[in-house]
C-alpha positions in Angstrom: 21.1 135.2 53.0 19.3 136.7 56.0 16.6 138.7 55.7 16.4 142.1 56.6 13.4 143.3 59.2 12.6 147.0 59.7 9.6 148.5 61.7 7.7 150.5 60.6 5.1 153.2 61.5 2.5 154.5 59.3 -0.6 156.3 59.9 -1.3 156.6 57.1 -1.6 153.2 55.9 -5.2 151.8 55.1 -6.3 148.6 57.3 -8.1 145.3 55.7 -10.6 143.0 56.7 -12.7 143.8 60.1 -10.5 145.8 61.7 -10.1 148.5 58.8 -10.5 151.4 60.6 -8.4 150.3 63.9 -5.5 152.5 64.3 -2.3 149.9 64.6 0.9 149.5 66.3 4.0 148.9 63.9 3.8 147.1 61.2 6.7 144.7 60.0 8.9 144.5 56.9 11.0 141.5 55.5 13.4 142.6 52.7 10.6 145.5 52.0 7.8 143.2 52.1 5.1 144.2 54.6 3.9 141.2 57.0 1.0 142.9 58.2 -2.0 142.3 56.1 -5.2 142.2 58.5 -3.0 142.6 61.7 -3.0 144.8 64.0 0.3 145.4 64.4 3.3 145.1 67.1 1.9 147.2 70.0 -2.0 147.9 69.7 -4.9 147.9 72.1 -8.6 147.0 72.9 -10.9 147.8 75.8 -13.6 145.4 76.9 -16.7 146.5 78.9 -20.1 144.9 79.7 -19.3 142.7 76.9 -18.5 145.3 74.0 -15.2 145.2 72.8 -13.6 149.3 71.9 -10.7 150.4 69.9 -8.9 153.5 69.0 -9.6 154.4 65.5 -7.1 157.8 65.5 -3.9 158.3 67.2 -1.0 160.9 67.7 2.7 160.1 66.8 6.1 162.1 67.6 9.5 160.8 68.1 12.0 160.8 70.5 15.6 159.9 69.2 15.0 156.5 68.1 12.3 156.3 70.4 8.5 156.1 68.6 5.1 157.2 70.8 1.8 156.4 70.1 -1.1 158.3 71.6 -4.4 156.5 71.3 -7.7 157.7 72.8 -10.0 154.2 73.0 -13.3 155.6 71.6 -14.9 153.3 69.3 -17.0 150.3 69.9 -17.3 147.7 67.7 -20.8 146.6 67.1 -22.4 144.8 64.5 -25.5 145.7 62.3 -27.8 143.6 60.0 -30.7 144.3 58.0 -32.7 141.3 58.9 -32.0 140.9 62.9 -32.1 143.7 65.6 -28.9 144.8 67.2 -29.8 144.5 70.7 -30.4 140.5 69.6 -27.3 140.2 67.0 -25.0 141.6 70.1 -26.3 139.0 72.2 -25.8 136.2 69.8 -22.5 137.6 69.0 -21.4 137.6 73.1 -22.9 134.1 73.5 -20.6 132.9 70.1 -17.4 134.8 71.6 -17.6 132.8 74.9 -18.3 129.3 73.5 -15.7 129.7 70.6 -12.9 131.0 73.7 -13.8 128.0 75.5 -13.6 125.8 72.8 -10.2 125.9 71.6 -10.4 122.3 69.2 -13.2 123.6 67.5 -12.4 127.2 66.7 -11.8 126.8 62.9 -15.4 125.2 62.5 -16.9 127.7 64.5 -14.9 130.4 62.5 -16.2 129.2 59.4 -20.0 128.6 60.6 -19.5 132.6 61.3 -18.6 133.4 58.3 -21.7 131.4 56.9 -23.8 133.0 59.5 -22.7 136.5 58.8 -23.1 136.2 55.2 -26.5 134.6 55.6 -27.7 137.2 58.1 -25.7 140.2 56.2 -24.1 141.0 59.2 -21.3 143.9 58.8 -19.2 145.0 61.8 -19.6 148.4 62.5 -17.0 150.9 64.8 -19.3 153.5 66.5 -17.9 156.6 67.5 -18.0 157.1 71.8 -16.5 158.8 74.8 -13.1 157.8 75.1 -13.1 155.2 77.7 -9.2 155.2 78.5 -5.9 157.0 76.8 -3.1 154.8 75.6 0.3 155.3 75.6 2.7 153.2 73.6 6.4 153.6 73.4 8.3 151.7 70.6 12.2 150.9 70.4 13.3 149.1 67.1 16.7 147.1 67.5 18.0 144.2 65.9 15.3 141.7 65.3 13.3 143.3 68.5 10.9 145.9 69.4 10.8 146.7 72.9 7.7 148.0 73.9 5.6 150.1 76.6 2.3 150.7 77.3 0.8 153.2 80.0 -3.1 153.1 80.0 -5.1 155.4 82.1 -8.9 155.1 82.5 -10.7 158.6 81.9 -13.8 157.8 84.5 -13.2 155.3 87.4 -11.5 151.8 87.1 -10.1 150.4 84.0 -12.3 147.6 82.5 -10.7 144.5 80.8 -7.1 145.5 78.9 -6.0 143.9 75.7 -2.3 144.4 74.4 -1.9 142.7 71.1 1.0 142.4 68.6 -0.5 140.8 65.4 1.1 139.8 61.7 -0.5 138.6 58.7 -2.0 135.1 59.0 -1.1 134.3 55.5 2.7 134.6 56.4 2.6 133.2 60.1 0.9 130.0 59.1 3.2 127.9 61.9 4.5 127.3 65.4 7.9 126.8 66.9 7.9 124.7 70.2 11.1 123.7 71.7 12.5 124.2 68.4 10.4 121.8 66.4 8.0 123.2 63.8 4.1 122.3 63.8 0.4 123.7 63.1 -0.1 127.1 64.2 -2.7 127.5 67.3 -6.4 128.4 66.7 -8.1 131.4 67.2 -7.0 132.5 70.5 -5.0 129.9 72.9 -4.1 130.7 76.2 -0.4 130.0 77.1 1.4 129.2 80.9 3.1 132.1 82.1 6.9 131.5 80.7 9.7 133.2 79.0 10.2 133.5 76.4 6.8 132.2 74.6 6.6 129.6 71.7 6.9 131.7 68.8 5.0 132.0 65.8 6.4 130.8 62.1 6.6 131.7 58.5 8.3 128.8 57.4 8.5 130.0 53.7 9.8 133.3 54.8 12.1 132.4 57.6 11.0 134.1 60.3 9.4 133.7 63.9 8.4 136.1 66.6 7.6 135.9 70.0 7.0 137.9 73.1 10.0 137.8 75.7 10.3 139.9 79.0 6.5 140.7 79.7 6.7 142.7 83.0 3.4 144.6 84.2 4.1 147.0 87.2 1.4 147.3 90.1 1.3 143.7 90.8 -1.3 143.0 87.9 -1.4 139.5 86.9 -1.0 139.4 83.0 -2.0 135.9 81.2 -0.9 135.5 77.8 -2.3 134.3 74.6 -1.4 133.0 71.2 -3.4 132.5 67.9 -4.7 132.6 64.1 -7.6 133.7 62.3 -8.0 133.1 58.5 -11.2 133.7 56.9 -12.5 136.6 54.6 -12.4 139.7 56.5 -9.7 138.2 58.9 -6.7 137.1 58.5 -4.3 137.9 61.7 -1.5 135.8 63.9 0.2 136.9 67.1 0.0 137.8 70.8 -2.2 139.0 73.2 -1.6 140.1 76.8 -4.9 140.3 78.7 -5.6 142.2 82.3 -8.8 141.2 83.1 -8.9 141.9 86.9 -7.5 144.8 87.5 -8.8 145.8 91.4 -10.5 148.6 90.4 -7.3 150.5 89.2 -7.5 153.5 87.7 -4.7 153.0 85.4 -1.9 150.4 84.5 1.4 149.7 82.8 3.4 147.0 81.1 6.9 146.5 78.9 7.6 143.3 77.1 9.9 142.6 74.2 8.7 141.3 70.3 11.6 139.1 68.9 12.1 137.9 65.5 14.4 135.0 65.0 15.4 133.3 61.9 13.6 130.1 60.7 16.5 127.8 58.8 14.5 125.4 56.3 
């Protein structure tokens, strides 16, 4: 029997883990089962600037036809606090652990779970402080069969754009796998950056079936998109998807891109 997908978007639905209070793209179900768990979603975005990362935590919805738009103003930094070590010095830390674990793709889980130690150790809790909007995000979403096509128009709201981060995230517990060249195996680490080809390896649930992908990723202006694929599974995270990252942008003001998430079914 094949299982049927629908996409779905809720403001109103609570978040888990770290990124709680993120607003999200649209979230997956599989015979009424929701995929998401920690994820962000099909469709979200983060901002990175002098080495803070910032998220929306509100958006605006309407509808157009069949056609779903999400508004988000990117006004909230994530920082992280701690009763025992000052911020200025637990940022730093936290910037030098971010570029060493991106650099060290082998070693991610270990360094994942000496994070976890750390954090819980140093009672570290991540924190989303409220700021000027840096930028305004607009996403367009068109369900079909086994697809979302989406769109994304970002405009900065002072000067050039900093680093852009389009991601389309599921829940880690369900998307445990890979799909290469049609052959099953472990699912990447952390995040993994992939050559520029379409359509991407995808992503697998083997119990449940199912694999997604990104096909068609087309960014206009003559940006230079790379892509990335990966997993996170510890106690406040537990994500696995996509990300599309612009990371030198020319000093432009503004961009856009349209790619397409596909599902296919996984035959066990």
């Amino acid at each position: 029997m094949t299982a049927q997908l629908t996409f779905i978007n809720d403001d109103t639905r609570p978040g888990t883990g770290m990124s709680s209070e993120i607003s999200r793209g649209l979230s997956v179900h599989r015979d009424g089962e929701d995929l998401l768990q920690e994820g962000l979603g099909l469709g979200a975005i983060a901002l990175k600037k002098g080495g803070v990362t910032y998220f929306p935590t509100s958006s605006t919805t309407w509808r157009d036809g069949p056609l779903i738009i999400k508004e988000f103003p990117v006004d909230s930094a994530l920082i992280f606090e701690s009763p025992i070590l000052p911020l200025s010095r637990l940022m730093s830390l936290y910037g030098l652990g971010t570029r060493v674990y991106m650099t060290l793709p082998r070693f991610q889980d270990r360094l994942l779970e000496m994070r976890s130690r750390l954090f819980s150790k140093f009672e570290v809790r991540p924190v989303f402080r409220r700021t000027a909007p840096l930028a305004t995000a607009i996403f367009t979403y068109l369900p079909g069969d086994g697809s979302v096509a989406v769109g994304v128009t970002v405009r900065s709201t002072n000067g050039p754009l900093p680093e852009v981060f389009i991601m389309n995230e599921l829940g880690a517990g369900h998307f445990d796998s890979s799909m290469v060249n049609g052959t099953v195996g472990s699912a990447p680490t952390g995040w993994c950056e992939l050559p520029w080809a379409m359509p991407t390896p995808a992503l697998a649930d083997v119990r449940g079936g199912t694999t997604f992908r990104l096909e068609r990723v087309r960014c206009g202006d003559g940006a230079e998109p790379r892509l990335y694929w990966g997993r996170e599974r510890s106690e406040d995270l537990c994500w696995a998807g996509f990300e599309i990252e612009l990371s030198n942008l020319d000093g432009r003001p503004a961009m856009s891109l349209d790619y397409e998430v596909r599902f296919g079914r996984l035959e066990t």
